[in-house]
C-alpha positions as CSV (number, residue, x, y, z in Angstrom):
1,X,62.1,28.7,23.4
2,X,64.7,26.0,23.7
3,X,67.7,26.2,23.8
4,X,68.4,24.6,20.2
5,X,66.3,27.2,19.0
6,X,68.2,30.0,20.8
7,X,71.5,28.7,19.2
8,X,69.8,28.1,15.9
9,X,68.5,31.9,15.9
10,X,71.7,33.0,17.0
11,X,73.7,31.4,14.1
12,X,71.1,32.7,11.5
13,X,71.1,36.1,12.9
14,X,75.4,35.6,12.9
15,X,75.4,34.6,9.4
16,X,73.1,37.7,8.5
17,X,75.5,39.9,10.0
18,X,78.5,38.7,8.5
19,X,77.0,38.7,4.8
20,X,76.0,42.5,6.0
21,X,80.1,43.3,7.1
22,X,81.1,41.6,4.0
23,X,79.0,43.9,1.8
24,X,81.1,46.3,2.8
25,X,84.0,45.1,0.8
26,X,86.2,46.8,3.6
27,X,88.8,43.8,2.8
28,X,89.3,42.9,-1.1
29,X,89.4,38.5,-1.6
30,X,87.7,38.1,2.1
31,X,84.8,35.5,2.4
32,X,81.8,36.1,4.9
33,X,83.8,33.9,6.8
34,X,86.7,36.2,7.8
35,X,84.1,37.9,9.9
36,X,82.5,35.5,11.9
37,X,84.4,36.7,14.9
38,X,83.2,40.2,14.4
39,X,79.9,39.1,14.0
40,X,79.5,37.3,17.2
41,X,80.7,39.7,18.9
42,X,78.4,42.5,18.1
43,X,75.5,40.0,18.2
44,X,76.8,38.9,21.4
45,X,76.7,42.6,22.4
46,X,73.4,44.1,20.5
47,X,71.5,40.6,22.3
48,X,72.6,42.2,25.8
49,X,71.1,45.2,24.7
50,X,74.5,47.7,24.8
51,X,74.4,50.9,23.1
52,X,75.1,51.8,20.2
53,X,78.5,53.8,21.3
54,X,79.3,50.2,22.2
55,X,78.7,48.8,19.6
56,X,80.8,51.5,17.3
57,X,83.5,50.7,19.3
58,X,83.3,47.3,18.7
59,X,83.8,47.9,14.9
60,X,86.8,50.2,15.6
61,X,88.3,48.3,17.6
62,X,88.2,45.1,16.0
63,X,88.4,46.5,12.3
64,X,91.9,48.2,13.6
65,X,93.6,45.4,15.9
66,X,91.9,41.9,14.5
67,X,91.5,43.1,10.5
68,X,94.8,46.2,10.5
69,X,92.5,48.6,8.8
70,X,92.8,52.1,10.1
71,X,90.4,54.2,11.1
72,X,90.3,56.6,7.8
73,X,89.6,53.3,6.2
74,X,86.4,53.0,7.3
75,X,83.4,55.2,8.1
76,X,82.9,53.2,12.1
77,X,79.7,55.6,12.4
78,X,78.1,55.0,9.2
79,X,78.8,51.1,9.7
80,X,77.1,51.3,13.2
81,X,74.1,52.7,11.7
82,X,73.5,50.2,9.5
83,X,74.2,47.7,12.1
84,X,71.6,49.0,14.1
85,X,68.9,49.5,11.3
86,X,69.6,45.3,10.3
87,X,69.1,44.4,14.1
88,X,65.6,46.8,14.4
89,X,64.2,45.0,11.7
């Protein structure tokens, strides 16, 4: 595969991912946008094959520090699960 193609599937796969974060209405008025950061990050991190522990505490993490939710604002196991069902498919 080249490499254009690898960057190409990344960004689809990125944009995927963010219209399945924004689904979850976790912020009211925020685009798909607002989570392109979180998105590549768990891409980034699902691509290198970490676990799915990891990858919850991805979501925690960044939901807390980069978005200011807390953590009874969000269900981190229940968003990992779906995270990991969308990247099985």
């Amino acid at each position: 595969m080249y490499k254009v193609d690898i960057v190409n599937d990344f960004n689809g796969k990125k944009a995927e991912l963010s219209k399945l974060i924004k689904s979850w209405n976790l912020i009211n008025m925020s685009s798909k946008d607002d989570f392109e950061n979180l998105s590549e990050k768990i891409l980034t991190n699902l691509s290198a094959g970490q676990t799915e522990l990891k990858i919850k505490r991805i979501i925690e993490s960044e939901l807390c520090v980069t978005y200011g939710l807390f953590k009874t604002d969000f269900d981190a196991e229940k968003l990992t699960d779906e995270i990991m069902t969308w990247w099985d498919e």
